[in-house]
C-alpha positions in Angstrom: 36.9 44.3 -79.9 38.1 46.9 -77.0 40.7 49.1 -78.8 43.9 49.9 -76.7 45.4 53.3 -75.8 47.1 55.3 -78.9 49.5 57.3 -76.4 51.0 58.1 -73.3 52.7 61.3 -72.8 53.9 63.7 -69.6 53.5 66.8 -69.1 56.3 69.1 -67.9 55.5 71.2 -64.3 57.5 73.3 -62.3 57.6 70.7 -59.2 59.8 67.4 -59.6 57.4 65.8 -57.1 54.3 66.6 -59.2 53.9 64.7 -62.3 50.9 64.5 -65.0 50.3 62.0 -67.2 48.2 61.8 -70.4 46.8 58.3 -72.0 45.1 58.9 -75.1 42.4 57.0 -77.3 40.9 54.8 -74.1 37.8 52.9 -74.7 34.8 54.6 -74.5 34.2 55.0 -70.5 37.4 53.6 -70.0 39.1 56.4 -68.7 37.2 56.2 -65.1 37.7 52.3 -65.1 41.5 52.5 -65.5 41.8 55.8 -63.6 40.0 54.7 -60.3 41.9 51.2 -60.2 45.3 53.0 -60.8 44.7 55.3 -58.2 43.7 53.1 -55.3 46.6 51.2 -56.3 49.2 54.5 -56.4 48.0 55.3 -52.5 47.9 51.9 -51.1 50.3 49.6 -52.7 54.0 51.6 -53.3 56.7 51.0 -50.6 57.7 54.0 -48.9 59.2 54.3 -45.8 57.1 56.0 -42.5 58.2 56.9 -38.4 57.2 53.4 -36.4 59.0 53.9 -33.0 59.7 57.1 -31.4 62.0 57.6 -28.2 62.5 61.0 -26.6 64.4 61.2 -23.2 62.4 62.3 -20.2 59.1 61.1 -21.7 57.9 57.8 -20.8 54.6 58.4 -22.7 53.1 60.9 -25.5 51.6 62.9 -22.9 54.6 63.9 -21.0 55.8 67.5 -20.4 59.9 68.2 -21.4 61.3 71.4 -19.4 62.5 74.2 -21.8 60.7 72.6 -24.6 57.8 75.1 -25.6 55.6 71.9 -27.7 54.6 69.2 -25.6 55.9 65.3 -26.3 52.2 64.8 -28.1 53.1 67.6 -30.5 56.8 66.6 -31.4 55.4 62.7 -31.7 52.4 64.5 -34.2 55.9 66.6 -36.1 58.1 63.1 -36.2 55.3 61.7 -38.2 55.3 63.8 -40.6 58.7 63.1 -41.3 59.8 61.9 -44.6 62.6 59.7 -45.9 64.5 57.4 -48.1 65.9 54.4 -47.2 68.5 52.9 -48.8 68.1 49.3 -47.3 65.7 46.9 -46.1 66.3 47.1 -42.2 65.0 48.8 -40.5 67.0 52.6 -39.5 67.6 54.6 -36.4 68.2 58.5 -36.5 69.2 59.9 -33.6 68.9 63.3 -32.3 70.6 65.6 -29.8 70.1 69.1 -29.6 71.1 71.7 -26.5 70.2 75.6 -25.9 67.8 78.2 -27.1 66.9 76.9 -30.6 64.7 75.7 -33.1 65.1 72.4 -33.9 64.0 71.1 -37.5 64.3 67.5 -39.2 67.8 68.9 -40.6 68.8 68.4 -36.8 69.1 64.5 -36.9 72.5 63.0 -37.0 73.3 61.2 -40.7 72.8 58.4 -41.4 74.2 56.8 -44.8 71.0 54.6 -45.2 68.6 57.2 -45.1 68.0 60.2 -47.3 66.0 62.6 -45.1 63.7 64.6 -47.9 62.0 67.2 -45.6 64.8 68.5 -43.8 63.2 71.7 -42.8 60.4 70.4 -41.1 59.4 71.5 -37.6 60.0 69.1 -35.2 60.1 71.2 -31.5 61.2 74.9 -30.4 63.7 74.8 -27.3 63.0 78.0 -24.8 66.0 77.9 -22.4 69.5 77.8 -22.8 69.5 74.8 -20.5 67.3 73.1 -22.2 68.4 69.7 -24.3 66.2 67.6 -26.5 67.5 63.8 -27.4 65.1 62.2 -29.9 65.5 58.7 -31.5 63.1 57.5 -34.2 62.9 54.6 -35.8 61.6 54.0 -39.5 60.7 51.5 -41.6 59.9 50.4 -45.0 56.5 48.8 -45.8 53.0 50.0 -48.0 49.7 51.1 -46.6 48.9 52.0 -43.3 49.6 50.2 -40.3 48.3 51.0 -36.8 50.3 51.7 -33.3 47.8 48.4 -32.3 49.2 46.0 -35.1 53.0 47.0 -34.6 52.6 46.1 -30.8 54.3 43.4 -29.2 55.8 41.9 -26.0 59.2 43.4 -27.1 58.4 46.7 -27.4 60.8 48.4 -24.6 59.3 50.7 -21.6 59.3 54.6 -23.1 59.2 53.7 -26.9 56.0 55.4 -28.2 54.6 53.5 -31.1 52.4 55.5 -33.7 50.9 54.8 -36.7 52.2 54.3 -39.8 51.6 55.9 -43.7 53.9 54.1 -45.8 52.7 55.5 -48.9 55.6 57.7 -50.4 52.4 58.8 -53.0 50.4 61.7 -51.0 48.3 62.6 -53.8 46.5 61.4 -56.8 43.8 62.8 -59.0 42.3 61.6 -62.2 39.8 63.3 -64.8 38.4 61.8 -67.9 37.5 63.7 -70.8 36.2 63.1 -74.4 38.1 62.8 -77.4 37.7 62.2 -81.2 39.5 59.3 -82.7 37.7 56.7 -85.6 35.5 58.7 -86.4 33.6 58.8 -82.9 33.9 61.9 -79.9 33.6 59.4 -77.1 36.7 57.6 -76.5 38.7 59.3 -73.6 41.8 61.0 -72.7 43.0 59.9 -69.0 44.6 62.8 -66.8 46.4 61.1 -63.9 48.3 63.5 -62.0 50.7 61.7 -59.1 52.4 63.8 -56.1 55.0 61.9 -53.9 56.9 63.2 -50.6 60.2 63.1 -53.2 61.3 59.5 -52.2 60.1 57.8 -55.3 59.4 60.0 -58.7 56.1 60.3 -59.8 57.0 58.8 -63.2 58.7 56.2 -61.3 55.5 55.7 -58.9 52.7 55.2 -62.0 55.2 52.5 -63.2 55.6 50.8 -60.4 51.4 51.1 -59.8 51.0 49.5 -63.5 53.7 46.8 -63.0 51.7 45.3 -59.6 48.2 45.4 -61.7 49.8 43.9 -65.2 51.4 40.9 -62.8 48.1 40.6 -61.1 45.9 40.4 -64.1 48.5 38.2 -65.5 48.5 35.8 -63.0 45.1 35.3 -63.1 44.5 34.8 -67.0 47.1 32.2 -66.8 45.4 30.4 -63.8 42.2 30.4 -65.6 44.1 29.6 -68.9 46.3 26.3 -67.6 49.4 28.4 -68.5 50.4 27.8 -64.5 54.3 26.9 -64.6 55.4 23.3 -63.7 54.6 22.6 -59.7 56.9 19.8 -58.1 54.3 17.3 -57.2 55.7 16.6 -53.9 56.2 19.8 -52.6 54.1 22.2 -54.6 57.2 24.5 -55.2 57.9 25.7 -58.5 60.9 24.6 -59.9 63.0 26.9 -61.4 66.5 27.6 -62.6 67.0 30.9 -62.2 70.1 32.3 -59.7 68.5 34.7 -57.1 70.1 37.2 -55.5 70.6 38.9 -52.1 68.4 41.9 -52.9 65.2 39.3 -54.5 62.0 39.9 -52.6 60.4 37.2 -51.2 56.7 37.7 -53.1 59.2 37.2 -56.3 60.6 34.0 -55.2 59.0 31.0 -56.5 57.5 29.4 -52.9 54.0 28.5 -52.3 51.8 32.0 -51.4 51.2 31.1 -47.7 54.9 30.5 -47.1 55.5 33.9 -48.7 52.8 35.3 -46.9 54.1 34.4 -43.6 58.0 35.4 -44.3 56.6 38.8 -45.4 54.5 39.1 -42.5 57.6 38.5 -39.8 59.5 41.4 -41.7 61.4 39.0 -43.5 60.9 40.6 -47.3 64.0 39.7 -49.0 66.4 36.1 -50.4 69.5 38.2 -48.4 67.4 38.7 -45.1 65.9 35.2 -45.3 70.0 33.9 -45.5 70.3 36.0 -42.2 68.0 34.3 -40.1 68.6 31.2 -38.1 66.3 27.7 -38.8 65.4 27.5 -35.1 64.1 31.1 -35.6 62.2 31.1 -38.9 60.8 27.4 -37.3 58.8 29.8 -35.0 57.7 32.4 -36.9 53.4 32.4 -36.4 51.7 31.1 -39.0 55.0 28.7 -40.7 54.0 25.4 -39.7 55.8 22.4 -40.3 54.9 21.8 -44.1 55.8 25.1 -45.2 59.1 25.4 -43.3 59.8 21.9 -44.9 59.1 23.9 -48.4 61.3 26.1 -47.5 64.3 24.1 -46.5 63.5 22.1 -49.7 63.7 25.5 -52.2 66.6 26.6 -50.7 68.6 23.5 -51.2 67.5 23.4 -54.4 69.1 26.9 -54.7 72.2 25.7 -52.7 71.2 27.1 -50.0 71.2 27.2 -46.3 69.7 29.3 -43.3 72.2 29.7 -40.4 
């Protein structure tokens, strides 16, 4: 029989957005097995929050010169990138910029906002050369996970002089593993896992490894109880899983008990939570791509069962 871990421990460091993590008494080779699938997961699968739109007066495009401004547009777009932040909500947020005279102008420059938490303030954004000169940047970010490209966030709305770039949601920018031997029964090859986590200070790393462990327990879970017949009751009509449980504002979508392509297709249109769902108008949600009329009938049907509406 595969033995389980024996502990779990972290070790203290000297940076808060660094943390190391011990598991002891793995399975022989099962150090590299869990490390590797815990990684891939900690870079591609934690929200974070990343730049999507950028604005910057006097530039219709990324290749535009500003007067005064010693970096070109290119290189302040390639800066705003890099910028990292909190957000405290699940709309998206503006920050807004306005900066005049000889000066250098860092993240620390953007006006507050109360839903975001800017976490590299000093970060170098553009260097103005002339008293005379004035800078007005507005960037928008946005939650999400992965990486999304300038080509998948275009659409017919987009208006003239926004520059779209692409997007690294991640909040986790590094991960490394190592596996190494240790004694336990009587043996010198079960393993001691090293996972050590770095984040842009948005999400702890403690936090981060939970978070990376929860999505891969609720994975492996749902598919030993599909193979198992331990599936939960499915309304024949509908397919929807009935449920009695009161649901919240805040609930995400993926946890809401609705069939996976309606979920699929809510997430998809940026709708990722109950209270944001509530928000939305029927007519509108009727025309989202991909909802066709069966699933927006599901819909209709869990909400009532909730006591719910859309507008």
């Amino acid at each position: 029989m595969i033995s389980l871990p024996i502990e779990i421990k972290q070790k203290p460091t000297t940076n808060k957005n660094i943390g190391v993590f011990e598991i002891e008494g793995l399975h022989p080779n099962y150090g590299i097995t869990i490390g590797n699938t815990l990684r891939r997961v900690l870079l591609s699968s934690i929200e974070g929050s990343s730049v999507t739109a950028i604005k910057i007066k006097g530039a219709a495009h990324e290749f535009s010169e500003l007067p005064g401004v010693l970096e070109s547009v290119l290189d302040i777009v390639l800066n705003l990138k890099m910028l990292r932040a909190k957000i405290f909500t699940e709309e998206a947020q503006i920050l807004n910029l306005t900066v005049k005279g000889e000066k250098e102008i860092s993240a620390a420059n953007f006006d507050k906002n109360p839903n975001v938490e800017i976490q590299n303030k000093d970060l170098h954004i553009a260097t103005l050369t002339d008293k005379k000169a004035e800078l007005e940047i507005e960037v928008t970010i946005e939650k999400g996970t992965g990486y999304r490209t300038l080509e998948e966030a275009k659409n017919d709305k987009t208006p003239i002089g926004t520059i779209l770039v692409d997007s690294a949601f991640s909040p986790v920018t590094r991960v490394k593993i190592d596996s190494e031997d240790m004694r336990l029964k009587g043996r010198v090859d079960y393993n001691r896992l090293i996972v050590e986590i770095e984040t842009d200070g948005s999400i702890t790393p403690k936090d981060a490894f939970e978070e990376a462990t929860n999505i891969l327990a609720q994975h492996f879970a749902w598919i030993s109880d599909e193979l198992s017949g331990k599936d939960k009751p499915k309304d024949i009509e509908t397919g929807i899983v009935g449920s009695a449980i009161e649901f919240d504002a805040e609930t995400k979508i993926e946890d809401l008990p609705l069939p996976k392509r309606v979920v699929k297709c809510l997430t998809e249109n940026n709708v990722k939570t109950l209270g944001k769902l509530l928000k939305q108008k029927a007519t509108s949600v009727e025309c989202f791509n991909g909802l066709g009329d069966k699933s927006f009938n599901e819909l209709k049907e869990f909400l009532e069962k909730q006591g719910l509406t859309l507008k």
